[in-house]
C-alpha positions in Angstrom: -10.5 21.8 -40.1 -10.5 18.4 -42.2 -13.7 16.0 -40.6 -11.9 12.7 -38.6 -12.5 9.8 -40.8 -13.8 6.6 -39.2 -10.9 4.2 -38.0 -10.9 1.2 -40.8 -11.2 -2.3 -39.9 -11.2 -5.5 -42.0 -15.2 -4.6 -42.1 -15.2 -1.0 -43.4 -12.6 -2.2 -45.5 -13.6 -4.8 -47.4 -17.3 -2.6 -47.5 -15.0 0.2 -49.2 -14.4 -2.3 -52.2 -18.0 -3.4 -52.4 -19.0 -0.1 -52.3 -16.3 0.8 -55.2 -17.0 -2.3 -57.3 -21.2 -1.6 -56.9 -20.2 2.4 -58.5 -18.6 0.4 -60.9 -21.2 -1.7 -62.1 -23.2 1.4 -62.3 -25.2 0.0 -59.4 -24.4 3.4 -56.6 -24.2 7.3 -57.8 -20.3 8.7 -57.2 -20.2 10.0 -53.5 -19.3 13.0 -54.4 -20.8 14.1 -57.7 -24.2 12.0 -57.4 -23.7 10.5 -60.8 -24.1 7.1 -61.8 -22.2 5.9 -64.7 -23.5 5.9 -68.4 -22.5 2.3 -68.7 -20.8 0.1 -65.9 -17.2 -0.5 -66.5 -16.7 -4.5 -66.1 -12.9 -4.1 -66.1 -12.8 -2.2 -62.7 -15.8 -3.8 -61.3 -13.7 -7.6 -62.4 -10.7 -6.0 -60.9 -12.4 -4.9 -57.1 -14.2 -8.0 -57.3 -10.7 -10.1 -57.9 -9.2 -8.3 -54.9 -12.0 -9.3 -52.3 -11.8 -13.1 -53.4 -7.8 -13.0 -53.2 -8.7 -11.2 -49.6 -11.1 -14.1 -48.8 -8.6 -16.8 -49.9 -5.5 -15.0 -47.9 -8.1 -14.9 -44.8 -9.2 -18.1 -44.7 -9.1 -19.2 -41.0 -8.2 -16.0 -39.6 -11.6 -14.2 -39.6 -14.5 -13.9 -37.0 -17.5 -15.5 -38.4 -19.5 -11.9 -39.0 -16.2 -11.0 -41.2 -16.8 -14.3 -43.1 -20.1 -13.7 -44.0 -19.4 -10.2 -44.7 -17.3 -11.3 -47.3 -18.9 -14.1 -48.4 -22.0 -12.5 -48.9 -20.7 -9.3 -50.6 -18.7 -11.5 -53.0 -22.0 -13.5 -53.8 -24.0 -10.5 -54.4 -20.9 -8.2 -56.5 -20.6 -12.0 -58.6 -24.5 -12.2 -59.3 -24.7 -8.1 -60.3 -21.5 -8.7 -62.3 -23.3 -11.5 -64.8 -26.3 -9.5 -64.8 -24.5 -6.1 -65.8 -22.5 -7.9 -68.6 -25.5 -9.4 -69.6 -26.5 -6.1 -71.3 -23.3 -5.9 -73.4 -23.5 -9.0 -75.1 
């Protein structure tokens, strides 16, 4: 029988999308295989991190103040890993 998976909320979702851009900057292993990447891949790590700030500009007004600073923070910290991992392609 397939395992129940965790009812999403804004929280677990917009944590979905850090988590996806962090494997993308090569900063988590793939859930599955363990893996990190060889080299991050900007594109999909610009494209994840585009998606939470159009989430946090749709929002605006509408969240709790823990959902806020969920995003807020995980924006500030995906931004700051962001420069540093293209940084090393320059």
């Amino acid at each position: 029988m397939p395992e129940a998976l965790p009812r999403v909320d804004f929280s677990t979702f917009v944590l979905s999308l850090g988590t996806s851009a962090l494997y993308h900057l090569g900063a988590l292993p793939h859930p599955e295989t363990g893996q990190k990447l060889a080299s991050p891949e900007l594109a999909l790590a610009r494209q994840t991190i585009d998606t939470l700030e159009m989430l946090e500009e749709k929002t605006r007004g509408n969240l709790e103040a823990t959902e806020r600073e969920l995003v807020q923070g995980l924006l500030y910290e995906l931004r700051m890993r962001f420069v540093s991992a293209g940084k090393g392609r320059a």
